[in-house]
Every structure is written in C-alpha cells, then in structure tokens.
N, C-alpha and C positions, 0 to 999 in steps of 0.2 A: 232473321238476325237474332242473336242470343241474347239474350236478355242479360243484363248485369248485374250480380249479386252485390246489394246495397250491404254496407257495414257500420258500424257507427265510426263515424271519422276520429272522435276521441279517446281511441283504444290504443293503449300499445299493440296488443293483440291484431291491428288493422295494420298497422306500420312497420311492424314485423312481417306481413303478407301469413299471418299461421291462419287457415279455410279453417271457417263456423264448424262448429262440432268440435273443435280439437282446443279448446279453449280450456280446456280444466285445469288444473294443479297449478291454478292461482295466473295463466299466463294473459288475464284479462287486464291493463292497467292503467286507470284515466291518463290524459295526455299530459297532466299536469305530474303524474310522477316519473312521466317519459322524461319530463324538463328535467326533476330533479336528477335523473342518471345521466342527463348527459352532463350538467353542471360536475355531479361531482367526478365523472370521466377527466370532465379539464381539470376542475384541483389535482388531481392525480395526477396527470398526466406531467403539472407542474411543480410535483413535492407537494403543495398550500392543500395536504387533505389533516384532518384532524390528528394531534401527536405529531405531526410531521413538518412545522412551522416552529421557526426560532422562537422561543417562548418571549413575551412582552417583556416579562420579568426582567429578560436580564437586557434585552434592547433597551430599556427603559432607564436602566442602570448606566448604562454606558455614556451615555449625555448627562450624567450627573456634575451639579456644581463640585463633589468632592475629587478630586484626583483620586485618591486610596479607594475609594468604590470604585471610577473607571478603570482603573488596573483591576480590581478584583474581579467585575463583570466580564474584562475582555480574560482573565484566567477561566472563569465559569463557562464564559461560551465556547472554547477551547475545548473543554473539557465536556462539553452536550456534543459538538460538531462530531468530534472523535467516538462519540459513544452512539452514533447515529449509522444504522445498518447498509454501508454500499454508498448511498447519496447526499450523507453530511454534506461535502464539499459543493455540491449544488443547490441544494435548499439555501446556505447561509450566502452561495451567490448572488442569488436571488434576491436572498430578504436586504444585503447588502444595496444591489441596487435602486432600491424603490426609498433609501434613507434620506431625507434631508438637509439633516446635520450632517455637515464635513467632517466632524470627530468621530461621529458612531458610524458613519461608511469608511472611513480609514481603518479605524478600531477593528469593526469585522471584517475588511481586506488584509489587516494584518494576520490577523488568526486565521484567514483564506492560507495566508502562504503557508502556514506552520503547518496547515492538514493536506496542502497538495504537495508540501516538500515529506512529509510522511507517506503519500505515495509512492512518488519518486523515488524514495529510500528502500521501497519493498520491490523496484520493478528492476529488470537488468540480469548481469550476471553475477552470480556468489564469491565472494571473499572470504580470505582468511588473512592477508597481514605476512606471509613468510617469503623468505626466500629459501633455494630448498636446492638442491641437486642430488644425485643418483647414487647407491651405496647398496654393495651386497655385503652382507654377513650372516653370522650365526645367530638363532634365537637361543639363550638360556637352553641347555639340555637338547639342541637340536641339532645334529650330524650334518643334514644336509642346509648348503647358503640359502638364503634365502634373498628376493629385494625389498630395498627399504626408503625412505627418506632422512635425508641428513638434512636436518635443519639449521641454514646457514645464517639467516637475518630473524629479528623480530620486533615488525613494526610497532612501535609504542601505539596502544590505544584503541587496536586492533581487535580482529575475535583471538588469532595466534596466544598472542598477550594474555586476553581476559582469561583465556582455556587456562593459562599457566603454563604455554610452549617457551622453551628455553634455546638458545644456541647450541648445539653439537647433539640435540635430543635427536631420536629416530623414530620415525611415523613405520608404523610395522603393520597398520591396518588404520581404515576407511570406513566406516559401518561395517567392520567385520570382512570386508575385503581383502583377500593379500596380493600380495607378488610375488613373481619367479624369479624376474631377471632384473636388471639395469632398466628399464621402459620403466619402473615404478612411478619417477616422478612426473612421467608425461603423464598414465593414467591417471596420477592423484589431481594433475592443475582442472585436467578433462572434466573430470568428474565434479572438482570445486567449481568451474566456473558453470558446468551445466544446472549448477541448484540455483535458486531463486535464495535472493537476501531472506533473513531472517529463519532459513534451515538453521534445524540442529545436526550436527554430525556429528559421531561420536570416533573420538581416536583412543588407538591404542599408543604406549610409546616406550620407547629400551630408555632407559637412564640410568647408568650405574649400574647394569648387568639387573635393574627390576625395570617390571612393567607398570606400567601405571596406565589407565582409563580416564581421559579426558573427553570434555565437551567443550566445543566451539560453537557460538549462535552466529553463523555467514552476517557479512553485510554487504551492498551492493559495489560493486567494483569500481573504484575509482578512477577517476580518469586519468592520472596522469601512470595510471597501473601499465599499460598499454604505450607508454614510451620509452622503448630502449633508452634515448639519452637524457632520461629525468636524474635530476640532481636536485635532493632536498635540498642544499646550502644555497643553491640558486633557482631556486620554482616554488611560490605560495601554492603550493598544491590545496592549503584550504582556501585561497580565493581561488583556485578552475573550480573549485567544487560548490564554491557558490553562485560563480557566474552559471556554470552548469543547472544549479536549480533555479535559478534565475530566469533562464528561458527554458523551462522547462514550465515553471508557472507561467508565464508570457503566452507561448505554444496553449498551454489547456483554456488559458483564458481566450484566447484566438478562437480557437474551435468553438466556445461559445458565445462568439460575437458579442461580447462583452468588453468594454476598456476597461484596466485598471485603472 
C-alpha cells in the first residue's frame, strides 16, 4: 500500500493541494490567514471591502434632528454614489437595506432612484429632438446636387435645440458624412438612433447660403418618439417618461430581490 504524505493541515499550501518542495515564493500560509482571504473574498464580493462602503459620515447625517443637514447629506450621498466606479448603485443598496430608521432607508432609496434613472438615461437608442425630411440641393460653390436634411420641427429642450438647430436649416453632414441622393434622411435617423444617449455628434449645416459646425450631446429616445399618433396637446409625454423610469427602477430592484 502507498504510504501517505503527511502535511501540516494548517497551511494554505495543504489546501491548495501545491506537493512539498514547491512551496517557495511565500505560497506557504497559516490557516488563520487562509480565513482572512476568504472573509475578505465575501466583503468583495458584496461591495463592504474598505473605500467601498457608504461612508458613516454621511449615514449619520441623514437621521439628523436638523431638516437642512438631512437634505444636505442626502445631496452629499448623491454626489459619492455617482462618483463611485460601475457599483455605486449597489453598494448604497445594500447599505440602504440593513437601516433602521424609516427616514435614512427612504432618504438613500430616494437617491437609489436619481442614480438608477441616471442609468436609464444612458441606456437605449440616441436622440436628437428634430423632425426632418429629404432635400437635394447645391452646396455654396458646388455644381453638382447633393442630399441633405431639411429641418422641419424643433423640439424645445432637446439636443436639436441645445446644438442651436433652427427650422428650414440643412444637415449637409453627420460626423463628416454625406449624401447623394434623397435616402439622406433615412440614413441620418439610422445612424442617430444607432448611438447610445450621451454621444456627441458633430453637424455640419447650410443657413443663409453659410455653413456653420454644430454639436449635439444625444439623449435616450423617448417613448412616445415611436408613436405615429402622439399629440403633445393631448399626451403627458413627461409623465410616460416617468412612469417609464418608474418600472425601470422596479424591474432593477426585482432582479435584486430587494423591495423598495
């Protein structure tokens, strides 16, 4: 029968299975610091590793006797969540559920929603705000037609707007894009909705026989974009857009078997 190589049962080096002899470059490790790597695997695992835990400070804040400090704490923690690489919105979940007090778990479910409608806002398809139809003409100095965009609407409050797009302007280029023919405006919507909110794109545009260079920062396409028979005079299109983030924070909070 083979005889069984005894080890010291308190090693990492044992429980890792690494054969005697091959134990150098430190991979020998009493069992007691085997404990401390799995511990802090789980903190990890759960956001709660060091820097990565809603600071007390401002927890502490938030249950204050003064109103004007709890508003200020729930701006400050708004303002850490946001500033927190990929998993803000899970950490403050987190520390959210384990609170106590009714006010400081409401307080940071409030500021839950401002950072997952902040995602929400970055996710989808790209906007601009215009209404737009097909237009060939001449560029300044140039013989042959070219296609163009004539811009026929502009939504207040929009990127259109913010860029400083006007009614009867012409989109003559896309990131430096052009066109040939009449299809312009199909390619232009293509192309807008194929970017992700918060693209910059850069236009070019005719007005008054000059060109001007504008920039638009996209934003996520709104829902009621997508209904032929929408009528601003009859559709809160800013309440679809909240019931829309509405269960959109519902939905993430779902997925983490969490109730709000």
């Amino acid at each position: 029968m083979k005889r069984l190589e005894q080890r010291p049962s308190g090693s990492l080096s044992f429980l890792l299975g690494i054969p005697a002899g091959h134990q150098s470059l430190g991979t020998t490790l009493p069992l007691s610091g085997l404990v401390c790597l799995v511990m802090a695997g789980m903190l990890a695992a759960t956001g709660f590793v060091h820097g990565r835990e809603v600071p007390e400070s401002i927890v502490g804040k938030l249950g204050s006797q003064r109103f004007r400090e709890r508003e200020d704490a729930e701006e400050e923690l708004l303002a850490w969540t946001r500033s927190q690489p990929g998993d803000g919105a899970d950490i403050l979940l987190k520390a959210s559920h384990v609170q106590k007090d009714p006010e400081v778990r409401e307080r940071c479910l409030s500021v839950l929603r401002v950072v997952v409608a902040d995602q929400y806002s970055k996710e989808g398809r790209g906007y601009i705000g215009i209404g737009l139809k097909a237009f060939v003409g001449n560029l300044p100095g140039e013989a042959e037609p070219c296609g163009m965009i004539q811009v026929t609407q502009v939504q207040p409050d929009f990127p259109g707007q913010r860029a400083g797009l006007r009614p009867a302007d012409l989109i003559v280029s896309l990131d430096g894009e052009t066109w040939r023919d009449a299809t312009a405006h199909e390619e232009f919507s293509r192309k807008i909705a194929g970017l992700k909110p918060d693209t910059k794109v850069r236009l070019k545009v005719l007005r008054d026989q000059k060109l001007l260079d504008l920039e638009a920062t996209l934003v996520r396409r709104p829902v009621v974009a997508d209904n032929p028979f929408f009528d601003s005079r009859k559709t809160d299109a800013e309440g679809l857009e909240q019931a829309a983030r509405e269960a959109h924070f519902k939905q993430w909070m779902n997925e983490r078997r969490i109730d709000d």
